[in-house]
DRENMARTI-506972 format. One record per residue: x, y, z negated of N, C-alpha, C in turn; residue number from 1. Coordinates in nm, 2 decimals. Last residue first. Layout:
<vomars>
+--------+--------+--------+--------+--------+--------+--------+--------+--------+-----+
:   n_c1 :   n_c2 :   n_c3 :  ca_c1 :  ca_c2 :  ca_c3 :   c_c1 :   c_c2 :   c_c3 : num :
+--------+--------+--------+--------+--------+--------+--------+--------+--------+-----+
:      X :      Y :      Z :      X :      Y :      Z :      X :      Y :      Z : NUM :
...
+--------+--------+--------+--------+--------+--------+--------+--------+--------+-----+
</vomars>
This chain:
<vomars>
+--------+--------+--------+--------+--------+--------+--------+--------+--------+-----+
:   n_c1 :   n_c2 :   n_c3 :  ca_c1 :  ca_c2 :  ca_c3 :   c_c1 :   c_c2 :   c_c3 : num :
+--------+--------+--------+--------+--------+--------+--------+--------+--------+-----+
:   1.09 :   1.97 :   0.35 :   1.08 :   2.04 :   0.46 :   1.03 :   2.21 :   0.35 :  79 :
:   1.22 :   1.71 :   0.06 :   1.09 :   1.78 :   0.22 :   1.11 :   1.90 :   0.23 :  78 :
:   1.52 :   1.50 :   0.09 :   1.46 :   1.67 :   0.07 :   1.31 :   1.68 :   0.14 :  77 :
:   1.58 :   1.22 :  -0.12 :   1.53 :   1.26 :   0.04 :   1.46 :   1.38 :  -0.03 :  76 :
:   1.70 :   1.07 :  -0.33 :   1.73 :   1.17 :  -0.26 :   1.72 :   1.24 :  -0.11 :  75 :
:   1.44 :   0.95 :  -0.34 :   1.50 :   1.01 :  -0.45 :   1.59 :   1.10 :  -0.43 :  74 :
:   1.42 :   0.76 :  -0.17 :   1.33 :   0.90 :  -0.17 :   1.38 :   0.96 :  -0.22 :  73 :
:   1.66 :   0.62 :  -0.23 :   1.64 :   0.68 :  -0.08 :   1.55 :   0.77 :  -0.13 :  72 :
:   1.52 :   0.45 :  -0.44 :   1.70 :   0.54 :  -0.48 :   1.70 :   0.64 :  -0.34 :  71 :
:   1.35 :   0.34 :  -0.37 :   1.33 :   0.42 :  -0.46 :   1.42 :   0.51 :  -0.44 :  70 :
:   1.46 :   0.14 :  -0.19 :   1.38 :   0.25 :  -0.13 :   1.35 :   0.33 :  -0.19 :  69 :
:   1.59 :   0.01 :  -0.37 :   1.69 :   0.08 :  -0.27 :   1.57 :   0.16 :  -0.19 :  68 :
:   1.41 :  -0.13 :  -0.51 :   1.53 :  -0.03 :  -0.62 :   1.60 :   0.05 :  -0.47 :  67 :
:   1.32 :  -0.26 :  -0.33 :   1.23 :  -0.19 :  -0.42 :   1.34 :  -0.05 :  -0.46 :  66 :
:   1.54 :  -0.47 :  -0.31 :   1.49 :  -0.38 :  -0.21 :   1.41 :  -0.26 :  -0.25 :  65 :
:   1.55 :  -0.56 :  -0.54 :   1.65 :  -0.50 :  -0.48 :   1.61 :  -0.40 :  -0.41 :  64 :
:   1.30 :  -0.72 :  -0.55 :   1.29 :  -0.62 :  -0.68 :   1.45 :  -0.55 :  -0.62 :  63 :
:   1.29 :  -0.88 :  -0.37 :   1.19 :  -0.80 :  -0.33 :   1.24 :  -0.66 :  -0.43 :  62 :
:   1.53 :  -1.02 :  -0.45 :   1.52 :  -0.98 :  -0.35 :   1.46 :  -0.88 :  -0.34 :  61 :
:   1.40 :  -1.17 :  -0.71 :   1.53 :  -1.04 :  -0.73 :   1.54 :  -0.99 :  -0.62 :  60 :
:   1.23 :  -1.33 :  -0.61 :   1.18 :  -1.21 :  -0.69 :   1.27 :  -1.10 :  -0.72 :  59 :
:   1.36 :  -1.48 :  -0.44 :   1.31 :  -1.39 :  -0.38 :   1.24 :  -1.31 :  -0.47 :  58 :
:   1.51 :  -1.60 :  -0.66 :   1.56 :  -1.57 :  -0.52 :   1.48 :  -1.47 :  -0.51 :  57 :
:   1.34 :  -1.73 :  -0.80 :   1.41 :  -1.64 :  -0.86 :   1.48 :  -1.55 :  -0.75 :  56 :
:   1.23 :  -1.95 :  -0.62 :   1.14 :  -1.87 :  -0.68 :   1.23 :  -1.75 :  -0.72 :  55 :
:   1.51 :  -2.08 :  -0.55 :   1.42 :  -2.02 :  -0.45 :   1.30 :  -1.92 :  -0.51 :  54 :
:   1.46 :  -2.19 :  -0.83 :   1.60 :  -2.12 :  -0.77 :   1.58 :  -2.02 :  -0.66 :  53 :
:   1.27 :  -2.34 :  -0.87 :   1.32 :  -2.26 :  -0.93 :   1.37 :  -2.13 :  -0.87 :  52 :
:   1.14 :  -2.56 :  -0.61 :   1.24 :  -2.49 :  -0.67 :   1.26 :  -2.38 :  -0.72 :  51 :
:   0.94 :  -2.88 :  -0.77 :   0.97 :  -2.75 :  -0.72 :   1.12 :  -2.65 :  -0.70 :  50 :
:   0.82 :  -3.18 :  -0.77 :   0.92 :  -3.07 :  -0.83 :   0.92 :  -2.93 :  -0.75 :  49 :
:   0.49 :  -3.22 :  -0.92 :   0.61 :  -3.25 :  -0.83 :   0.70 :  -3.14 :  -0.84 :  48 :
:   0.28 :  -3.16 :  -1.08 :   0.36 :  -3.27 :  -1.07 :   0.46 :  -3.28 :  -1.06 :  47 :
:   0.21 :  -2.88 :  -1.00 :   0.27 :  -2.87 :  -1.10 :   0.32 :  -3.01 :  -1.14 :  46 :
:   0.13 :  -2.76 :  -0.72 :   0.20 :  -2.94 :  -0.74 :   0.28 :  -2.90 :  -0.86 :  45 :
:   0.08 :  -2.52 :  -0.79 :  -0.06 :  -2.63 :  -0.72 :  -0.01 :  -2.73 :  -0.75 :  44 :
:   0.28 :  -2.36 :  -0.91 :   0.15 :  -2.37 :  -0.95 :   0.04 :  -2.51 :  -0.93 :  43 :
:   0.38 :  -2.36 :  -0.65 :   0.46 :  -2.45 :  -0.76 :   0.36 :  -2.50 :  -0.84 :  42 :
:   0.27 :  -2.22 :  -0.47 :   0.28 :  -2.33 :  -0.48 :   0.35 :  -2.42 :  -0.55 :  41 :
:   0.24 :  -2.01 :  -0.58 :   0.12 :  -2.06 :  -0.59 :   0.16 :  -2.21 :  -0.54 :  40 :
:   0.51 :  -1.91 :  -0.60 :   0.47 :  -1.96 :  -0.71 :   0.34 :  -2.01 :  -0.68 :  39 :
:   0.51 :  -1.87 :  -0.31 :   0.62 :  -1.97 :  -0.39 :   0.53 :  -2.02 :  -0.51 :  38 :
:   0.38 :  -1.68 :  -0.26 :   0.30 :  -1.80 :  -0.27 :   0.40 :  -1.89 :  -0.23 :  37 :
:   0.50 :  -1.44 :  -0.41 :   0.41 :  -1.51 :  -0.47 :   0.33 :  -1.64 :  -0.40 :  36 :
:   0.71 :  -1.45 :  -0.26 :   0.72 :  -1.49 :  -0.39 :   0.58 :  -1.52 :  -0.42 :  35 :
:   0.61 :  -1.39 :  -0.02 :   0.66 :  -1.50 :   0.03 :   0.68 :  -1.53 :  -0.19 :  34 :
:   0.50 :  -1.11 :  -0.12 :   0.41 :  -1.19 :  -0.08 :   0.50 :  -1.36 :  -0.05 :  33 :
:   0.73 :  -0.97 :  -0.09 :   0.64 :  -0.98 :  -0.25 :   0.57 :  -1.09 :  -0.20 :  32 :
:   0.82 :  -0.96 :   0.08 :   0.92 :  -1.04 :   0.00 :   0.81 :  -1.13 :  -0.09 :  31 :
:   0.65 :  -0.82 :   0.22 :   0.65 :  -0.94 :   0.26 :   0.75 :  -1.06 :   0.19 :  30 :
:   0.71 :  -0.58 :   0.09 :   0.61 :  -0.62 :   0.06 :   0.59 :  -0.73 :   0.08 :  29 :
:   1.03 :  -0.49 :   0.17 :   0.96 :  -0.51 :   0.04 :   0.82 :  -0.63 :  -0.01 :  28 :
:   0.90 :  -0.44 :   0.43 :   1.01 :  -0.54 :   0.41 :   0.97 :  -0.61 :   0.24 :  27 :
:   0.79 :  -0.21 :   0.34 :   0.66 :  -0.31 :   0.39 :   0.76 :  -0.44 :   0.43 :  26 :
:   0.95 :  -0.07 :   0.30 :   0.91 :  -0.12 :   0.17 :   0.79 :  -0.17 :   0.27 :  25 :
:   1.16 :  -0.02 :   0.49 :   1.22 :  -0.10 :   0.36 :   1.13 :  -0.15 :   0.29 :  24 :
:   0.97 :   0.14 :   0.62 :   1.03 :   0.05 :   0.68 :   1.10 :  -0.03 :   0.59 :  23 :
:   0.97 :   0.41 :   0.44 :   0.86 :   0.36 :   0.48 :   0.86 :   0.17 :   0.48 :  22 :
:   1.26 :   0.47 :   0.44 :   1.16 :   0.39 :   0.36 :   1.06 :   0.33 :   0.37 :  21 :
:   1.24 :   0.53 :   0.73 :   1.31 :   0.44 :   0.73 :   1.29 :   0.37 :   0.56 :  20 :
:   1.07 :   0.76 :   0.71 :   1.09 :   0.65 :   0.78 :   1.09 :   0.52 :   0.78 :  19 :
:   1.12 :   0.96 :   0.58 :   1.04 :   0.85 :   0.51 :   1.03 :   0.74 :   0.60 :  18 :
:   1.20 :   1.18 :   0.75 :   1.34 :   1.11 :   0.62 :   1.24 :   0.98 :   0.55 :  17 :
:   1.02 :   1.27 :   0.90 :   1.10 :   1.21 :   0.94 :   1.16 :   1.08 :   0.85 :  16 :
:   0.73 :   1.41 :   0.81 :   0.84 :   1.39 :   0.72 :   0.94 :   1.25 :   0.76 :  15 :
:   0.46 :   1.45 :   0.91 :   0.60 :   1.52 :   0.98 :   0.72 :   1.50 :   0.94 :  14 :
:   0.27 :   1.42 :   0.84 :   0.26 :   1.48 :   0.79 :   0.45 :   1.62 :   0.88 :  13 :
:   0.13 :   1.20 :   0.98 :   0.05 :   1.34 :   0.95 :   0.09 :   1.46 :   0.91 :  12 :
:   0.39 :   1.01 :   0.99 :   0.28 :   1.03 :   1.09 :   0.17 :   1.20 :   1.11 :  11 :
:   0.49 :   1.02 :   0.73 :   0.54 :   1.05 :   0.83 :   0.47 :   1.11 :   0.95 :  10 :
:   0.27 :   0.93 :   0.60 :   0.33 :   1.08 :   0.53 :   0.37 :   1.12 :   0.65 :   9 :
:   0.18 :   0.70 :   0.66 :   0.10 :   0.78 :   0.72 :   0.17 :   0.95 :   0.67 :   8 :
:   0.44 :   0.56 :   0.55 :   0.40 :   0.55 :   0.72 :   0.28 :   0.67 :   0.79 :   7 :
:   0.36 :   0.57 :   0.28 :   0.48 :   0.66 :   0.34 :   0.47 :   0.66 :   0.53 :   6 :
:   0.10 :   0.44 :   0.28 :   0.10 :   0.57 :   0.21 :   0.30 :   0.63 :   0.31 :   5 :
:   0.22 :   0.20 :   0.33 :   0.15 :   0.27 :   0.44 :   0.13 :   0.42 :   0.39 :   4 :
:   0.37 :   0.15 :   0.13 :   0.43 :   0.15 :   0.22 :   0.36 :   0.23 :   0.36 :   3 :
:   0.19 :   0.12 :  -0.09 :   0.33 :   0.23 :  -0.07 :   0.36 :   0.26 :   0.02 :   2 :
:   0.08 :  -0.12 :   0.00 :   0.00 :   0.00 :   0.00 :   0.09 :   0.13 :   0.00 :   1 :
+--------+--------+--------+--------+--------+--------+--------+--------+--------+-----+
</vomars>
């Protein structure tokens, strides 16, 4: 949802420098989503084994990425 909120800043509004955030955090978003249906599927075959490792993976991934589009607005000037 961040991510279209910055896609439409650009679009309406003219703010170039969000671009490429913009673009980090719908990256962001499909992390989010490949974690969470990690966990739905660990969730479902609570039997069978699962990987951990791969779960932790992509939650620190998504949470990198997150920290690096933050750190970019942060020092992005508007107009």
């Amino acid at each position: 949802m961040y991510a279209a909120f910055l896609h439409e800043a650009v679009q309406l509004h003219g703010y170039p420098q969000f671009e490429g955030a913009a673009r980090m955090m719908t990256d962001a978003g499909d992390m989010c989503r490949q974690f969470a249906l990690a966990c739905a599927r660990a969730w479902k075959n609570k039997a069978s084994d699962f990987n951990v490792g791969e779960i932790a993976f992509l939650v620190r991934t998504c949470a990198d990425q997150e920290k690096r589009v933050f750190s970019l607005l942060k020092t992005s000037r508007l107009p």
